[in-house]
Backbone and ligand atoms as CSV (ligand in chain L), in Angstrom:
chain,resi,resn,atom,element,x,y,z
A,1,UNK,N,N,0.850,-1.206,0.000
A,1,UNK,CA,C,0.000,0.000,0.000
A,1,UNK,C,C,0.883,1.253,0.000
A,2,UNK,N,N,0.891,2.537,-1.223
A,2,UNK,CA,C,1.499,3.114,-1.083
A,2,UNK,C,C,1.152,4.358,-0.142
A,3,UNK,N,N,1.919,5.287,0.417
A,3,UNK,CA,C,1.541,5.862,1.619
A,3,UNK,C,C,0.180,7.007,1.169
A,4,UNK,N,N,-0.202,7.180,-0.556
A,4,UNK,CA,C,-1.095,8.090,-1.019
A,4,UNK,C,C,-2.488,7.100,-0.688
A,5,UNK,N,N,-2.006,5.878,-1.076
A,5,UNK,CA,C,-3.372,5.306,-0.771
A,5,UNK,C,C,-3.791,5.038,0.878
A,6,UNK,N,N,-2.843,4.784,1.451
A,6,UNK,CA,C,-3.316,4.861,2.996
A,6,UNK,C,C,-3.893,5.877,3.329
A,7,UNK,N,N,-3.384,7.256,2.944
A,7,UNK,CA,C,-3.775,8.464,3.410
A,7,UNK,C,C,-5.477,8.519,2.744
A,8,UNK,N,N,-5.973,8.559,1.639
A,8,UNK,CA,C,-6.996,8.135,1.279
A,8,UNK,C,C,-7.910,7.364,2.310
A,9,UNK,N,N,-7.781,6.375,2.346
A,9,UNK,CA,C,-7.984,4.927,3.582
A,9,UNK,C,C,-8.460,5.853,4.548
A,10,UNK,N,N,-7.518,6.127,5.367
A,10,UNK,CA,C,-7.807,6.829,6.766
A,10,UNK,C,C,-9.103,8.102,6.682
A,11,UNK,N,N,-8.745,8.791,5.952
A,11,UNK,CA,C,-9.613,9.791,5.610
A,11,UNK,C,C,-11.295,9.162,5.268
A,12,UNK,N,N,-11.268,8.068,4.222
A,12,UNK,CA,C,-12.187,7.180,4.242
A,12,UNK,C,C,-13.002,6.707,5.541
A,13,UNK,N,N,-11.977,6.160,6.679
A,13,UNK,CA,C,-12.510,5.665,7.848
A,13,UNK,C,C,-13.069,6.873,8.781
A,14,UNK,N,N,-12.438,8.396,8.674
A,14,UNK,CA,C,-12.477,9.076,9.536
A,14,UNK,C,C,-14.181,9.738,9.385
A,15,UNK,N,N,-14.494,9.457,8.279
A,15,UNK,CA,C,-15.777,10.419,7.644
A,15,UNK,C,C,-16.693,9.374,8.278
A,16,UNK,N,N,-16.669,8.004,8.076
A,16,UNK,CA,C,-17.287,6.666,8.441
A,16,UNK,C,C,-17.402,6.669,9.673
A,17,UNK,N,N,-16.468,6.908,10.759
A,17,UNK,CA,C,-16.931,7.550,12.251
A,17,UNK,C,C,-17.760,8.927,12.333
A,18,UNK,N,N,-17.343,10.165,11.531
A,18,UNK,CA,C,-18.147,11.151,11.723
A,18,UNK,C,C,-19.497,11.069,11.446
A,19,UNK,N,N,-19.617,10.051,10.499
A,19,UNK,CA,C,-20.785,9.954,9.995
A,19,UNK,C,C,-22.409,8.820,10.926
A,20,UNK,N,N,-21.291,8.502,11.895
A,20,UNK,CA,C,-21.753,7.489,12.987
A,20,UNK,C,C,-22.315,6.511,12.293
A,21,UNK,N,N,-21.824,5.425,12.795
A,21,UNK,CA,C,-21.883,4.008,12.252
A,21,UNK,C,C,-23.197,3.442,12.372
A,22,UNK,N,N,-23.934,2.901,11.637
A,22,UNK,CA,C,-25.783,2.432,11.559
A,22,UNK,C,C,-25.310,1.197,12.217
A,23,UNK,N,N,-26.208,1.079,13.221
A,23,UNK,CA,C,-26.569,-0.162,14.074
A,23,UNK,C,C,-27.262,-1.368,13.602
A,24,UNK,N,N,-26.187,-1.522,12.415
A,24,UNK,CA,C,-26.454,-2.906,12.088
A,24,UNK,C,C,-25.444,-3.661,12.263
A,25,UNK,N,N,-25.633,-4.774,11.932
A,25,UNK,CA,C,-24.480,-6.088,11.758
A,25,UNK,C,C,-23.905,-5.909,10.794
A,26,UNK,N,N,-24.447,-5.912,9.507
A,26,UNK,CA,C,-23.945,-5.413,8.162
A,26,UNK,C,C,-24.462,-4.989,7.444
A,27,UNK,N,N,-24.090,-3.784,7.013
A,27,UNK,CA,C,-24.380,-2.752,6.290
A,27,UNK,C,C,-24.987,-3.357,4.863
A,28,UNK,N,N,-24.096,-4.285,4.458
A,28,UNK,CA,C,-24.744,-4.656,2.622
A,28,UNK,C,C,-25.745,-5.901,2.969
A,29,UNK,N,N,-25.837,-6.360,4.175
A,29,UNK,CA,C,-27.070,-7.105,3.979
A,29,UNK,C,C,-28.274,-5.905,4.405
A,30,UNK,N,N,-28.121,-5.256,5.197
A,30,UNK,CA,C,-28.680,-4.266,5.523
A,30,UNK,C,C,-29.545,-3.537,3.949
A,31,UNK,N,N,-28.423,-3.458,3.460
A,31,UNK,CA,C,-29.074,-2.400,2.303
A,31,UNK,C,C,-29.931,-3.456,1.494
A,32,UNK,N,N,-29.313,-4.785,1.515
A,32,UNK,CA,C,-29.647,-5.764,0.448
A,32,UNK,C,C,-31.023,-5.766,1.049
A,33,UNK,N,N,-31.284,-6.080,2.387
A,33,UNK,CA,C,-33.234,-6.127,3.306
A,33,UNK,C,C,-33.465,-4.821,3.194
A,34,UNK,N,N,-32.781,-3.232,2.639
A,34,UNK,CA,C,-34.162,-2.272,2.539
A,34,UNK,C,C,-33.904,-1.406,3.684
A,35,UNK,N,N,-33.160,-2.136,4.734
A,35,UNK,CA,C,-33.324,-1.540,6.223
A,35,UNK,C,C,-34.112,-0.129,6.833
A,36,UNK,N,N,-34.910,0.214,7.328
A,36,UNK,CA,C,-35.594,1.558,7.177
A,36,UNK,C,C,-34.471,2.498,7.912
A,37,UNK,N,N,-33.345,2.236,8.452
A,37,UNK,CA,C,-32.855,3.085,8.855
A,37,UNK,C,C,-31.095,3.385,8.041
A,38,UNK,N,N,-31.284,2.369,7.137
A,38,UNK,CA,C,-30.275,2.578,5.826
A,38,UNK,C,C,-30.916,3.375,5.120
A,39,UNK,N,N,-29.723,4.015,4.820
A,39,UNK,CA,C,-29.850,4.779,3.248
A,39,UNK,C,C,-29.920,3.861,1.932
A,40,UNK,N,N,-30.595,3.796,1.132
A,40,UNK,CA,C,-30.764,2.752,0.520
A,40,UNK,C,C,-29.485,2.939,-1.057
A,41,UNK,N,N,-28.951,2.577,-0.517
A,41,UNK,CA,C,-27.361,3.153,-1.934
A,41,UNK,C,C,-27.694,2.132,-3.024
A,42,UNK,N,N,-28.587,1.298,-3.418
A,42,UNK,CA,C,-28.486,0.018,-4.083
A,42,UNK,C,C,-28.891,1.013,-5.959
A,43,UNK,N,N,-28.246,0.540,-6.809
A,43,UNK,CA,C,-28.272,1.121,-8.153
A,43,UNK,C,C,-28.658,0.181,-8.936
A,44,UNK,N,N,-28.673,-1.404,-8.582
A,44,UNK,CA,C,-29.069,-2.281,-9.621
A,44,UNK,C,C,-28.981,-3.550,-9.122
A,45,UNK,N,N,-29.709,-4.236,-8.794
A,45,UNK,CA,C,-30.159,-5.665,-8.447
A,45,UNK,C,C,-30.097,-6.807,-9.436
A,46,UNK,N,N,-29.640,-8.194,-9.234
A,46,UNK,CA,C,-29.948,-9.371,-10.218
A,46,UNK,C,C,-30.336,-10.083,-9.099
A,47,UNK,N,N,-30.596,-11.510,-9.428
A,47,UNK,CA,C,-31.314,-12.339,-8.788
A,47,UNK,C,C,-30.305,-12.826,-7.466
A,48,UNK,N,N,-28.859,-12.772,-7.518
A,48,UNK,CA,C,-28.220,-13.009,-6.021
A,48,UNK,C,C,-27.087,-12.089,-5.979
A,49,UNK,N,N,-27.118,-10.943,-6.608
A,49,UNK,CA,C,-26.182,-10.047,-6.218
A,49,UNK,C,C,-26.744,-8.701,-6.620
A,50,UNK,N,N,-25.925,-7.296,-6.153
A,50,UNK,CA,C,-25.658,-6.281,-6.153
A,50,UNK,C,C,-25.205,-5.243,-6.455
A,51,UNK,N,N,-25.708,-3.891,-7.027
A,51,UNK,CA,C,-24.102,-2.733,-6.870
A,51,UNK,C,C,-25.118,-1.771,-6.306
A,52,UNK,N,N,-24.235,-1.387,-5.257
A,52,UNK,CA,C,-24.470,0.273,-4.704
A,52,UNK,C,C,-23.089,1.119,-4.519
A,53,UNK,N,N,-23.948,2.510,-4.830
A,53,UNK,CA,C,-22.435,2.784,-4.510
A,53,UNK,C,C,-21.916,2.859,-3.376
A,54,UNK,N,N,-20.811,3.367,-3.358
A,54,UNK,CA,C,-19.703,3.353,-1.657
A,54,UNK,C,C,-20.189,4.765,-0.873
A,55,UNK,N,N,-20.846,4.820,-0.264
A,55,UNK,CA,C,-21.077,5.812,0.733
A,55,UNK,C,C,-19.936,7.072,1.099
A,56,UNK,N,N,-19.147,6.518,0.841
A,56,UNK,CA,C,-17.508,7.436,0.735
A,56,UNK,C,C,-16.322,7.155,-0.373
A,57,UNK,N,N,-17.189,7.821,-1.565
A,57,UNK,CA,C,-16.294,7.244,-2.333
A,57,UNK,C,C,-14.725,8.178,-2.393
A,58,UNK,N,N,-13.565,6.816,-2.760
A,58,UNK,CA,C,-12.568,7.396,-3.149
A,58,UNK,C,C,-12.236,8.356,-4.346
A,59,UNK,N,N,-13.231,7.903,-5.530
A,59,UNK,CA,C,-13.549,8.680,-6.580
A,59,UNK,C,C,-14.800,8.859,-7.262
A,60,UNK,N,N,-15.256,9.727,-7.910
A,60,UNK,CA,C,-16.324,10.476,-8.102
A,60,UNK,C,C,-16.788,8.524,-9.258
A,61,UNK,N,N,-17.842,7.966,-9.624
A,61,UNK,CA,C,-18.343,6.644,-9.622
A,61,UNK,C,C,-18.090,5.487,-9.159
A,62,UNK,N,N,-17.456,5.777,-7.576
A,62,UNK,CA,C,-17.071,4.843,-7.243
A,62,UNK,C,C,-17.954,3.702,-6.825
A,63,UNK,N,N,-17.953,2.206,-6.829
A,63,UNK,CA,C,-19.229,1.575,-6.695
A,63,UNK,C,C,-18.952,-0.044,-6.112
A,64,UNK,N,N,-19.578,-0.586,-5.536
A,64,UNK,CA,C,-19.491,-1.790,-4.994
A,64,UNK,C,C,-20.121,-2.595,-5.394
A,65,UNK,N,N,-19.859,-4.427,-5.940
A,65,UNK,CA,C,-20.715,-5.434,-6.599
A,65,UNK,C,C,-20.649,-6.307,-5.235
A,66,UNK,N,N,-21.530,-7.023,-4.899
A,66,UNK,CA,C,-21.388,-7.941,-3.992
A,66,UNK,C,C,-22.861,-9.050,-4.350
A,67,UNK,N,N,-22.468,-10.240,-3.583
A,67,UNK,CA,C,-23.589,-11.507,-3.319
A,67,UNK,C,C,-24.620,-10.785,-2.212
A,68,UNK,N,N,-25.586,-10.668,-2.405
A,68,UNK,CA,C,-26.855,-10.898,-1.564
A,68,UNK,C,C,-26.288,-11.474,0.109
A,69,UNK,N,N,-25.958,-12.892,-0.643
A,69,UNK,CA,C,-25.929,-13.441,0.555
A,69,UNK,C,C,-24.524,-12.999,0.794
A,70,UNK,N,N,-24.737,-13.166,2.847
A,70,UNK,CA,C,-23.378,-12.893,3.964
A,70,UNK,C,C,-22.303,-13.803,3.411
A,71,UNK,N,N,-21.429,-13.751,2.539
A,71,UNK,CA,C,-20.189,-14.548,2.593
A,71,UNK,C,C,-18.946,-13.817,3.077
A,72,UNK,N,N,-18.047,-14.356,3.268
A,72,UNK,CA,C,-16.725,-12.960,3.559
A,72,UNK,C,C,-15.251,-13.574,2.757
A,73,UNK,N,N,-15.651,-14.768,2.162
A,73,UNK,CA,C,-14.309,-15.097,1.245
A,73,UNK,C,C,-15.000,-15.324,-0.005
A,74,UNK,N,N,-13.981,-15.249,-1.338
A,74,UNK,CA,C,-14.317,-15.249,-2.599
A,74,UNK,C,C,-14.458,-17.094,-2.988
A,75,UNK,N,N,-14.206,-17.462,-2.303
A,75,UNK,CA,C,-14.367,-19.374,-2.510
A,75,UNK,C,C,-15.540,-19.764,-2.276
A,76,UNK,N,N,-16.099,-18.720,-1.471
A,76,UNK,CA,C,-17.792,-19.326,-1.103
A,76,UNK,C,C,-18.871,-18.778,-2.154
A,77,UNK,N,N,-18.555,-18.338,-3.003
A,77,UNK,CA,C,-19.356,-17.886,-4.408
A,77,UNK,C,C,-19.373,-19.340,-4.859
A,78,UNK,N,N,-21.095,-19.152,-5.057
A,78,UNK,CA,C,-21.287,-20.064,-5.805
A,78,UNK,C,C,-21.657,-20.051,-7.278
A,79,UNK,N,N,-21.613,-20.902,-8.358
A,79,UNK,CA,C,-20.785,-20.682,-9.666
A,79,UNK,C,C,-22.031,-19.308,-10.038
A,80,UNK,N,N,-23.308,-19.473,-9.962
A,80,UNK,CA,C,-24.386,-18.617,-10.420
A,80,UNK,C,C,-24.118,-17.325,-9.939
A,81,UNK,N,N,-23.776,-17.315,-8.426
A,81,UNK,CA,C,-22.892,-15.956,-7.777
A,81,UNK,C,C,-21.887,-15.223,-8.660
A,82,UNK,N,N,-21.077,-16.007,-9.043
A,82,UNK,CA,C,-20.186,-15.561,-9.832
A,82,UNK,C,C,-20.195,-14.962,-11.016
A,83,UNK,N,N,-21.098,-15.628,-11.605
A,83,UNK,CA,C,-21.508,-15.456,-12.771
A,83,UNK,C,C,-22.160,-14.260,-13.120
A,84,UNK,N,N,-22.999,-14.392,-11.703
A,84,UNK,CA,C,-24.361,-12.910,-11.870
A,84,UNK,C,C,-22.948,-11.495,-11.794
A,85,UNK,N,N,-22.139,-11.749,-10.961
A,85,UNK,CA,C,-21.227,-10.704,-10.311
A,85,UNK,C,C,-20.795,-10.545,-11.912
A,86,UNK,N,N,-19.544,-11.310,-12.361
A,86,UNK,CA,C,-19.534,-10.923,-13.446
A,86,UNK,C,C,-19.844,-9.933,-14.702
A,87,UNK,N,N,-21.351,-10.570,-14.617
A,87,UNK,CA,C,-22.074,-10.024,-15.563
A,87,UNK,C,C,-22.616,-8.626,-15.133
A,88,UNK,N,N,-22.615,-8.264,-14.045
A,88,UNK,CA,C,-22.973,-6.749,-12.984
A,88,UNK,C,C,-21.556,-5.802,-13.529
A,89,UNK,N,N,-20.506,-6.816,-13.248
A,89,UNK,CA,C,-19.099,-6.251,-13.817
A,89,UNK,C,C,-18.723,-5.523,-14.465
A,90,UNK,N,N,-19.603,-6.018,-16.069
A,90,UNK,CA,C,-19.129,-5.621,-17.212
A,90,UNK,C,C,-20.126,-4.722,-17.757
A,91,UNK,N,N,-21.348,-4.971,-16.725
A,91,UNK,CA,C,-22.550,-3.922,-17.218
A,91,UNK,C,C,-22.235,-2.226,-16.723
A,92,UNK,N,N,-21.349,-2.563,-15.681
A,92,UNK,CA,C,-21.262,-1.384,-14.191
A,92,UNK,C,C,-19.813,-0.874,-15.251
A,93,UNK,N,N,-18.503,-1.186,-15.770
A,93,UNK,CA,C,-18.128,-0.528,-16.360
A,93,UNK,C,C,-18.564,0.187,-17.830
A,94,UNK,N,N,-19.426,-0.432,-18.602
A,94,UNK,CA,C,-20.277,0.148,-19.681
A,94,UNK,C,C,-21.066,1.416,-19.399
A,95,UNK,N,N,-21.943,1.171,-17.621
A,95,UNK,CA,C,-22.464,2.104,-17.389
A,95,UNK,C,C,-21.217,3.711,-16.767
A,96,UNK,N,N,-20.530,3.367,-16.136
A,96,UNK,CA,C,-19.548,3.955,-15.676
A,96,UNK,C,C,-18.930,4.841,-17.087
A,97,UNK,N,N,-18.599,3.852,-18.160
A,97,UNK,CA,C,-18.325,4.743,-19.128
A,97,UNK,C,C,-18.713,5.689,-19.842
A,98,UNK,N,N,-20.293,5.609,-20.469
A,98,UNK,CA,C,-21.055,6.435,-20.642
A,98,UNK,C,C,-21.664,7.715,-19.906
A,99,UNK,N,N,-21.424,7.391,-18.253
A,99,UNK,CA,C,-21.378,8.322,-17.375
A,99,UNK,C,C,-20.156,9.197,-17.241
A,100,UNK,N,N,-19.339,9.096,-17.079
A,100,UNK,CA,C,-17.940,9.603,-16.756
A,100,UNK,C,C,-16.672,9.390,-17.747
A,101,UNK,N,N,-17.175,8.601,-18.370
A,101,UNK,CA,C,-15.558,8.580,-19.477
A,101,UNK,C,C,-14.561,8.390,-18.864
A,102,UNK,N,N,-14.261,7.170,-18.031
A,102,UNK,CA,C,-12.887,7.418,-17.304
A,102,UNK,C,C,-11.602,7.061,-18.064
A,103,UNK,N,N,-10.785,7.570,-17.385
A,103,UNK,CA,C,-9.588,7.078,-17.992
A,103,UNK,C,C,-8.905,5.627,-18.075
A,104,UNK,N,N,-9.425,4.957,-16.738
A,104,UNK,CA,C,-9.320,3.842,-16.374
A,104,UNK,C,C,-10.198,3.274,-15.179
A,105,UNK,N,N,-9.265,1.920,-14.765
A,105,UNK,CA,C,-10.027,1.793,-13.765
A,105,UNK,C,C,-9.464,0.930,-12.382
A,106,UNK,N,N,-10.024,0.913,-10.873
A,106,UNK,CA,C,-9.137,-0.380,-10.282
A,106,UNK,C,C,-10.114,-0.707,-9.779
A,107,UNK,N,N,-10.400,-2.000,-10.251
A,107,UNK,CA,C,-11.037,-3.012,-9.619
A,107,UNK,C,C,-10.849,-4.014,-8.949
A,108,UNK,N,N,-11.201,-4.198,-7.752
A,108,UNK,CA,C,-10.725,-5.504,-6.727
A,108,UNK,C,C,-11.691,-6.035,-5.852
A,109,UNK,N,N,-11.118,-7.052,-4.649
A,109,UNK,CA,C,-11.631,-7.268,-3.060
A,109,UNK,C,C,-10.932,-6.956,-2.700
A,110,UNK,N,N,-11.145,-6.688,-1.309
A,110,UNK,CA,C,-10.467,-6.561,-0.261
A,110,UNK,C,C,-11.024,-7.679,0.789
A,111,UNK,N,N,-10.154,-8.568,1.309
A,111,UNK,CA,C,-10.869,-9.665,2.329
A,111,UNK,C,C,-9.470,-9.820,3.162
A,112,UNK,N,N,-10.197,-9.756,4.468
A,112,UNK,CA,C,-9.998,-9.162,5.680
A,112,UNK,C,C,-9.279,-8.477,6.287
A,113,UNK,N,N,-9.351,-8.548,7.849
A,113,UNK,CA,C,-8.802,-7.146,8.002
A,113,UNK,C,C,-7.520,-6.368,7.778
A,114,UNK,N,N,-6.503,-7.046,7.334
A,114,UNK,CA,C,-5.341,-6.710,6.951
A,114,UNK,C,C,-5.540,-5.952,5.740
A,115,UNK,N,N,-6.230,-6.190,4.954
A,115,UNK,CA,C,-6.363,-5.467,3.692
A,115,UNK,C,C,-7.308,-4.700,3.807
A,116,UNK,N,N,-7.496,-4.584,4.809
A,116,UNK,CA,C,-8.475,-2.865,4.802
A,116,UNK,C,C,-9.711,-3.065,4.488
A,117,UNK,N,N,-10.380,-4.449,5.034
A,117,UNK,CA,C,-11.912,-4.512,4.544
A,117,UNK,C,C,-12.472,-4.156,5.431
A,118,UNK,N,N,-13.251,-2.779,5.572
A,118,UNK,CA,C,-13.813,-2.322,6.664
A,118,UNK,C,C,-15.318,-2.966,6.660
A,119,UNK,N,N,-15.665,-3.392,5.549
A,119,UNK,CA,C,-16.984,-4.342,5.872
A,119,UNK,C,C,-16.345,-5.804,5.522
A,120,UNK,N,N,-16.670,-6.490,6.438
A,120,UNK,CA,C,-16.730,-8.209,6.124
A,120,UNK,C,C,-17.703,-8.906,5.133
A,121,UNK,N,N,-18.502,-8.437,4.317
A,121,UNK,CA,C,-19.401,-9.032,3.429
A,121,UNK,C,C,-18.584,-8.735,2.482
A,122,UNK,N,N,-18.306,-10.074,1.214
A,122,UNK,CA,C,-17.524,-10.109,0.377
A,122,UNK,C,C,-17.919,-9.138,-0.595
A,123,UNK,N,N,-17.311,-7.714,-1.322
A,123,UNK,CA,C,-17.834,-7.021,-2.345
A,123,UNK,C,C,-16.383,-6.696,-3.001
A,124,UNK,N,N,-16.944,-6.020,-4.241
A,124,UNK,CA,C,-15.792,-5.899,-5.343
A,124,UNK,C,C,-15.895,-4.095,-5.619
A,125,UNK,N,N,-14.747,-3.248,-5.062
A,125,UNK,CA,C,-14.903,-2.047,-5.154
A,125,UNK,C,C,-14.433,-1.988,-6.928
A,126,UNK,N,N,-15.074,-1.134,-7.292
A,126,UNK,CA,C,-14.653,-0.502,-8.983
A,126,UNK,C,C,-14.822,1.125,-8.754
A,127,UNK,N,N,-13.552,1.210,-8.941
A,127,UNK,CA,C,-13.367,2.870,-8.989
A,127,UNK,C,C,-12.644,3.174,-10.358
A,128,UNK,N,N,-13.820,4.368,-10.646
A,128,UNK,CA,C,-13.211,4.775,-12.100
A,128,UNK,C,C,-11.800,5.890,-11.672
A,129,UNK,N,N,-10.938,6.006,-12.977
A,129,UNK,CA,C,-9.679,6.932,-12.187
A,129,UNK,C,C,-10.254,7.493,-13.395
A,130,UNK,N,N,-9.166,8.730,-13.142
A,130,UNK,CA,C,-9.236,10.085,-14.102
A,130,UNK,C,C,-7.885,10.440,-14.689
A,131,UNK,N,N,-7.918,10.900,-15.863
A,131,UNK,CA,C,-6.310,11.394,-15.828
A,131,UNK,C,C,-6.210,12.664,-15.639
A,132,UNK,N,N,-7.150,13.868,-15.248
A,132,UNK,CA,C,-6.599,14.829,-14.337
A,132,UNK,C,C,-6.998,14.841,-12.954
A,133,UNK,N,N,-6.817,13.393,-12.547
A,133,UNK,CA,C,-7.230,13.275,-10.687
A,133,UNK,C,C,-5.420,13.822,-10.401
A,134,UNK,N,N,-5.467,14.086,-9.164
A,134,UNK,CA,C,-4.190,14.491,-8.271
A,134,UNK,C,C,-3.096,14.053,-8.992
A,135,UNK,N,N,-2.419,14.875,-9.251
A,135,UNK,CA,C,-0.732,14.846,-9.741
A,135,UNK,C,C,0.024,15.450,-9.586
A,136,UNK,N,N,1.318,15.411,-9.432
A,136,UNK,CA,C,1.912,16.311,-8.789
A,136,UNK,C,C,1.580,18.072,-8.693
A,137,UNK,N,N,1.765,18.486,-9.782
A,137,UNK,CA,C,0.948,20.149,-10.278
A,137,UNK,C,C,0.354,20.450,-9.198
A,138,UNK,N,N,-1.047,19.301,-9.202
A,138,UNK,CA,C,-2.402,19.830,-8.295
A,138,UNK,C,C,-1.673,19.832,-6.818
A,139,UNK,N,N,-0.836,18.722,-6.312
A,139,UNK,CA,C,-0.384,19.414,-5.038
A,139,UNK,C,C,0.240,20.140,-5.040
A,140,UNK,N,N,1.073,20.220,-5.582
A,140,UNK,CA,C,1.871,21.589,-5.494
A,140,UNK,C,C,0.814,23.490,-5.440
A,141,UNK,N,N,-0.277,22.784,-6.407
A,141,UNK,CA,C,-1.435,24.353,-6.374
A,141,UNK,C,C,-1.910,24.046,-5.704
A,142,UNK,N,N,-2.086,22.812,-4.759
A,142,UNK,CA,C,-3.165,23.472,-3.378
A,142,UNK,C,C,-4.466,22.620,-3.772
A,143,UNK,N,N,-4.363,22.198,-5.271
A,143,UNK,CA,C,-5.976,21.256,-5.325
A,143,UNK,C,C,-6.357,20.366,-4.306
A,144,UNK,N,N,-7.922,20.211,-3.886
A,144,UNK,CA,C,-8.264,18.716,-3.636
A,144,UNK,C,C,-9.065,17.886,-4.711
A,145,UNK,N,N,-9.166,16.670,-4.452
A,145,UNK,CA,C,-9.661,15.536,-5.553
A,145,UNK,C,C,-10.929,16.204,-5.336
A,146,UNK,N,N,-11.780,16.809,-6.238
A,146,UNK,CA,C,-13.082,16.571,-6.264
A,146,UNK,C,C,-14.019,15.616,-6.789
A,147,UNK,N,N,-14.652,14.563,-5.490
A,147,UNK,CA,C,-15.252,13.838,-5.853
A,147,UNK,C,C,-16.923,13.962,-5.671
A,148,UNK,N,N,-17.909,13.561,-6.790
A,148,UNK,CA,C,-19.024,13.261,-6.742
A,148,UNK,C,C,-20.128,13.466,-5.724
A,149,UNK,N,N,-20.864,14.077,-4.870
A,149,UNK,CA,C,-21.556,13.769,-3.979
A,149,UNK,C,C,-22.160,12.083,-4.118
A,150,UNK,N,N,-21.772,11.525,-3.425
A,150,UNK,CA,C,-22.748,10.060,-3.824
A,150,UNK,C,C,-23.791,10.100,-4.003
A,151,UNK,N,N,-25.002,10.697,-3.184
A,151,UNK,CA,C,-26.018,10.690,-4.020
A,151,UNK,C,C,-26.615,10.979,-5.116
A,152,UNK,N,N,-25.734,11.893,-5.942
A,152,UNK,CA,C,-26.043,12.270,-6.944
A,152,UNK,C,C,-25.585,11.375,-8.063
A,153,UNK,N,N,-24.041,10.614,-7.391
A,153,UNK,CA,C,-23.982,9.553,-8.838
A,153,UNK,C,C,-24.948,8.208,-8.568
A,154,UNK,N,N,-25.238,8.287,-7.370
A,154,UNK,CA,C,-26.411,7.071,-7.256
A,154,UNK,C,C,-27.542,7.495,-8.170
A,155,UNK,N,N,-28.281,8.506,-8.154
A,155,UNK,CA,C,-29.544,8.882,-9.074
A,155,UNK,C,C,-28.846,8.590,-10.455
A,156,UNK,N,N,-27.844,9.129,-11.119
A,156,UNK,CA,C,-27.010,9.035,-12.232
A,156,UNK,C,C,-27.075,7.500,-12.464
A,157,UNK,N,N,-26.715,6.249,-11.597
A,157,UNK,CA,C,-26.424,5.374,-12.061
A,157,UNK,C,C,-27.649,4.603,-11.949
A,158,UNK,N,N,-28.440,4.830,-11.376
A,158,UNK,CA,C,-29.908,3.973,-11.280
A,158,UNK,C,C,-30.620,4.269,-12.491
A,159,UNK,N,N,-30.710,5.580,-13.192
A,159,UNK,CA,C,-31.439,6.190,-14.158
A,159,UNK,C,C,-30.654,5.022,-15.617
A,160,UNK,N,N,-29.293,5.006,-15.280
A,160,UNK,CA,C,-28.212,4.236,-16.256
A,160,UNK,C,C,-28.479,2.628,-16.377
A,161,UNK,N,N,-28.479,2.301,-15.018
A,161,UNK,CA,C,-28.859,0.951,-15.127
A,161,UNK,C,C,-30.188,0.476,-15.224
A,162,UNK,N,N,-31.290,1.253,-15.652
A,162,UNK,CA,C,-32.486,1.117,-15.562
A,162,UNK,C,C,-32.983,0.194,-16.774
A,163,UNK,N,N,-34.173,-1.122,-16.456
A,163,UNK,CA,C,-34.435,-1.702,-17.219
A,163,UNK,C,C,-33.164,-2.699,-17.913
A,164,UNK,N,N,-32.067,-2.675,-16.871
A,164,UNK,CA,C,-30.914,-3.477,-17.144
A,164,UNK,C,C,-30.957,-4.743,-16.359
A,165,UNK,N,N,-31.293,-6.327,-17.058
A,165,UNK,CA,C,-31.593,-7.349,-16.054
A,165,UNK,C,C,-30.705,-8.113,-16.342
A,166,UNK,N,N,-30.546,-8.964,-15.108
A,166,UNK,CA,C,-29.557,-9.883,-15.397
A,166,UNK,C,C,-30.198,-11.532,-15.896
A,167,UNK,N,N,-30.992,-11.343,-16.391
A,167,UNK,CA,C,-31.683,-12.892,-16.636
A,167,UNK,C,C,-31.158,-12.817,-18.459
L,1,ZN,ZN,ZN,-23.682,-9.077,5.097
C-alpha cells in the first residue's frame, strides 16, 4: 500500500466515524433487506447479487458489486454468484463509461482485516480513475480531488442501469 493510498484509507474511515456508524451487523445485507434506517445506496439488483455505490467514495463513480448473501471469502461464491457478479461487472463498467468517461479503472476485493476490509461481506470495489485526478501540479497548487456527492452519482447510475436485467 502506497503511503497516497493509505492516506486516502484513513480519511475514508475518519468520515465513516463522523458519519456514525448504523446499528447494524452489516451494512450490505442491511441495504440488500431495505433496512428503514439505511440509506438505501443500491443502483441495480440481479437475482443473487448487487451494486451500490460506496457511501464514501474514493472517486467520483465509485461503486461496490457484492452476493446478496453474507459470505466474507471469494471461494464461497457459488458458480451462479459468480456469474451474476460478473455479468454486474461488465454492465457497471459500460455504465460507468457512458457516465464519466474514465480514464481507467481499479477493480478488486479486499478480504480481511489486513487489507483494509472495513466491511466483512464479500464485495468488489470498482473505482473509475481520471487522468486529471491528483498529480503532482495539483499538489503543489493546493488542489483537492473533487469527488461526486454520492447521491447524486447514485440517481445518475440507477437512471443508467435502468431496465438493465440480469436474466
Ligand atoms: Zn452481510
Amino acid at each position: 500500500m502506497t503511503p497516497h493510498h493509505k492516506n486516502l484509507f484513513s480519511l475514508n474511515k475518519l468520515s465513516y466515524i463522523k458519519g456514525g456508524k448504523p446499528n447494524v451487523d452489516c451494512i450490505l445485507c442491511a441495504i440488500v433487506a431495505k433496512h428503514k434506517d439505511i440509506v438505501n445506496l443500491l443502483v441495480a439488483e440481479g437475482m443473487d447479487t448487487a451494486v451500490c455505490v460506496n457511501k464514501y467514495p474514493y472517486n467520483s463513480g465509485h461503486i461496490l458489486i457484492f452476493p446478496k448473501r453474507h459470505i466474507t471469502d471469494y471461494r464461497d461464491l457459488s458458480s451462479g454468484e459468480r456469474r451474476e457478479m460478473d455479468g454486474l461487472l461488465a454492465k457497471s463498467l459500460d455504465v460507468l463509461e457512458s457516465l464519466y468517461s474514465p480514464a481507467g479503472y481499479n477493480a478488486g476485493f479486499n478480504m480481511g482485516d489486513s487489507a483494509g476490509a472495513s466491511i466483512q461481506h464479500l464485495h468488489v470495489h470498482v473505482i473509475p480513475r481520471y487522468r486529471n485526478e491528483l498529480g503532482f501540479i495539483d499538489i503543489v497548487g493546493g488542489a483537492k480531488i473533487i469527488v461526486e456527492d454520492p447521491s447524486i452519482t447514485m440517481k445518475k447510475l440507477r437512471e443508467a442501469f435502468r431496465g438493465f436485467s440480469m436474466k
